[in-house]
C-alpha positions, 0 to 999 in steps of 0.5 A: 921875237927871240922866243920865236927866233929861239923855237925856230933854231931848235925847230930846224935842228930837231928836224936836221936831226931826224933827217940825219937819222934816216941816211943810211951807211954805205955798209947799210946800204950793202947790207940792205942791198944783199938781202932784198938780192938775197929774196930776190934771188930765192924769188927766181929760183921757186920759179924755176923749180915751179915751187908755187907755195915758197913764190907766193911766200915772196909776197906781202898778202895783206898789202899787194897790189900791182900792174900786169904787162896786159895794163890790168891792174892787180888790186890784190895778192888774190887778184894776183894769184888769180891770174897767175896760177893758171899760166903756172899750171900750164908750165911742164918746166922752166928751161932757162930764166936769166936776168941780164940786168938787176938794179937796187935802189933804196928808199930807206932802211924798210923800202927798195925798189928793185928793177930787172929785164928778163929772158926766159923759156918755157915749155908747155904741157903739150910740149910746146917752147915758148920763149920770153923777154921783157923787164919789171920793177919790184917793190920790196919791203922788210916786214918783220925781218923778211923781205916781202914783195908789196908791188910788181908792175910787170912788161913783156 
């Protein structure tokens, strides 16, 4: 029974130890924070210069799946690129993409999930402008020091 007791004791203190070693420092928590803002950011801006390649560079291609504001579902990063390359090459310019709200959260030191609403216009080949709002939710994940988008479920 003290045997038991005693595997117990050190059962529970191990595993308090690893759940201490998860918890993040509020300047990890920054730090973190900066950099998945940072991507995301650098996100924003390839599409508002219309540079298609470092886009999709913001995507884990080996495990993205993700939810489109039509309610189809993206099983794929090539799925995604399908669908979206077309609207893209219906794109003369980008005339304004804001984003009055952006929030962070953590789920650890790898994982954040990142929510935004958006506003932006565009206008068309034909000259058409076209203006848009609607919000999103991100989720972002460190791979080999880059912070890679692995799903998006997006609203419009």
């Amino acid at each position: 029974m003290t045997k038991t007791i005693f595997l117990l004791a050190i059962s529970i203190l191990l595993i308090n130890c690893k759940v201490q070693d998860q918890k993040l420092t509020e300047a990890e928590k920054i730090q973190i924070k900066t950099e998945v803002r940072a991507s995301f950011d650098s996100l924003v801006e390839s599409t508002k210069i219309q540079d298609w390649e470092v886009y999709f560079n913001h995507f884990d291609q080996n495990n993205f799946s993700g939810l489109n504001a039509d309610g189809t579902v993206w099983e794929s990063f090539e799925d995604f690129k399908a669908s979206v390359i077309p609207g893209f090459q219906m794109i003369e310019s980008s005339d304004s993409l804001i984003f009055p709200v952006v929030k962070i959260s953590l789920i650890d030191k790898n994982t954040a999930v990142l929510i935004n609403e958006y506003e932006q216009k565009i206008t068309l080949n034909g000259g058409q402008e076209i203006r848009v709002a609607g919000g999103g939710a991100q989720v972002w994940s460190r791979i080999s020091e880059k912070w890679k988008l692995v799903s998006i479920s997006a609203s419009s």
